[in-house]
C-alpha positions, -999 to 999 in steps of 0.1 A, spaced: 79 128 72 74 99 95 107 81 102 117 42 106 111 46 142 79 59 142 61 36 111 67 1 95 52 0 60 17 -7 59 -17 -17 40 -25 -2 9 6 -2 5 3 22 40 24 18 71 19 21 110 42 22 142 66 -11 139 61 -37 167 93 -39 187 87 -70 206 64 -104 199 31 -114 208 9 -87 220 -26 -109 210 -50 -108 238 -72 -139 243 -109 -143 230 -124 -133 260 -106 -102 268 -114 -90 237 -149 -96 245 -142 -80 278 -129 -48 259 -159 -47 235 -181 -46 269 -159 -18 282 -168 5 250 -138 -13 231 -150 -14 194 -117 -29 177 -114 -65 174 -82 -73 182 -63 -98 154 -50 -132 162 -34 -141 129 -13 -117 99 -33 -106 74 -18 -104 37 -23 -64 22 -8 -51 -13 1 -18 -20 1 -2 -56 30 13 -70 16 32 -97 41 45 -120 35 68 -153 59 93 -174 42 118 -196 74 139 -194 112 126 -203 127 118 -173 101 129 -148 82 96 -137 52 100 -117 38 75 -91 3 80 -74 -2 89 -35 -37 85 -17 -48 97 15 -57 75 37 -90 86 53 -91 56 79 -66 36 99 -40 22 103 -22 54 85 -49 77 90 -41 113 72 -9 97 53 -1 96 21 8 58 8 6 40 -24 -29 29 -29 -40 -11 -17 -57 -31 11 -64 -63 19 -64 -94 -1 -92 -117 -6 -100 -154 -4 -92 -167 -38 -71 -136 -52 -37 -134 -71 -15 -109 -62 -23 -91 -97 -63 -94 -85 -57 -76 -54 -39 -48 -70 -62 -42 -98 -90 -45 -76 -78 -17 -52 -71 3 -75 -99 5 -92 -116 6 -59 -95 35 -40 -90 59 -74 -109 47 -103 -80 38 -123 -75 9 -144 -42 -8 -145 -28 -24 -174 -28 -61 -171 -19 -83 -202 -22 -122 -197 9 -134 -177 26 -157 -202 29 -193 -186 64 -198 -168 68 -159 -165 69 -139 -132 77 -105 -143 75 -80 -169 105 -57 -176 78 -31 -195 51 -39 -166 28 -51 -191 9 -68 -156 15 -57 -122 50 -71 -105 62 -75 -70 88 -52 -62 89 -51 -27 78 -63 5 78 -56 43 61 -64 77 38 -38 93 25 -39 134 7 -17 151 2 -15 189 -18 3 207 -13 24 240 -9 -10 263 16 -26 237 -17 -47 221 -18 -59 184 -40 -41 168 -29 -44 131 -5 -70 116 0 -71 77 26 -85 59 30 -61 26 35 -69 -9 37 -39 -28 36 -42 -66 44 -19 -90 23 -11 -121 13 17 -147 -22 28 -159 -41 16 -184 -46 55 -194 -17 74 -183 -35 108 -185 -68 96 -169 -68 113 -132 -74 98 -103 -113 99 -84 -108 89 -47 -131 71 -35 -141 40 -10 -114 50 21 -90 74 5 -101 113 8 -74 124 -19 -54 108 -47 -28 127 -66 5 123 -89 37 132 -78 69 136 -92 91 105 -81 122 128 -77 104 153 -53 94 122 -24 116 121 -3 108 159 8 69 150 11 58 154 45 29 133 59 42 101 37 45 71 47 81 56 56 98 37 30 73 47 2 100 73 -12 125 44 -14 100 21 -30 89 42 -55 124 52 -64 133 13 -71 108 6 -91 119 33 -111 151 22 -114 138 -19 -120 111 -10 -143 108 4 -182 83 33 -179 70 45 -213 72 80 -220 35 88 -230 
């Protein structure tokens, strides 16, 4: 398992190597310089907002579930995250999550009308945030090459028993058993710890 030092959390609910010092964004032109070079990533110069997914189910008493992709691209390639990505122009937090999920494992969440006034739902009767942290990623010169500030936000499955298709950049999607995390290797820091609150904040129907 990837430790603190090593990874910040990340997009799609994925995390990368944490930034230890500020700044980092090269100039307009020497990115064009480093496309000219054989560069092919554009380096950022602003955050970019992602969500990850904390899908949760219980089929058993007492054993809740939540589901781990692969990521098959990067930041976070070959590590197993909560499912996510970016958020869109226009989106709710609640659009984003339902979108990527759908998108990354075919699953639909369930996602009742918010009542006006209301934020959260103790039963997760919509997706909720439950957490969030910042996510850098530098590469060999101490450049930016990813910056994400993470909103993960925890939610159950329209169909508890429906299994996960990955698809669109994850190369697996599976359940696992929330108690058994923290002995996962390959998983991305702080997932374990997320999933484990949620838990603990949330009312997960036993199906």
């Amino acid at each position: 398992m990837r430790t603190a030092a090593d990874q910040a959390a990340a997009p799609a609910a994925t995390a990368a190597p944490a930034a230890t010092a500020a700044g980092g964004v090269p100039s307009p032109a020497a990115q064009e310089a480093d496309k000219g070079a054989g560069k092919v990533h554009d380096y950022p110069d602003e955050p970019r907002v992602g969500v990850g997914v904390v899908i949760l189910r219980q089929l058993l008493p007492d054993q809740p579930e939540v589901l781990l992709i692969r990521r098959a691209k990067e930041p976070a390639k070959g590590l197993w995250c909560f499912p996510g990505g970016s958020m869109e122009l226009g989106e709710t937090l609640v659009d984003c999550a339902v979108r990527e999920t759908l998108e990354e494992t075919g699953l639909q969440l369930k996602n009742a009308a918010i009542p006006e006034g209301e934020l959260f739902s103790d039963t997760l009767d919509f997706p909720c945030p439950i957490a969030a942290a910042d996510s850098l990623t530098r590469d060999a010169e101490g450049r930016l090459l990813y910056h994400y500030a993470i909103v993960n936000m925890a939610a159950v499955p329209q169909d508890p028993f429906k299994e996960p298709v990955p698809a669109d950049d994850v190369d697996a999607a599976q359940w696992y058993p929330v108690a058994q995390l923290r002995g996962l290797p390959d998983l991305v820091v702080q997932c374990d710890r997320v999933a484990e609150r949620a838990v603990k904040h949330f009312t997960i129907s036993h199906e």
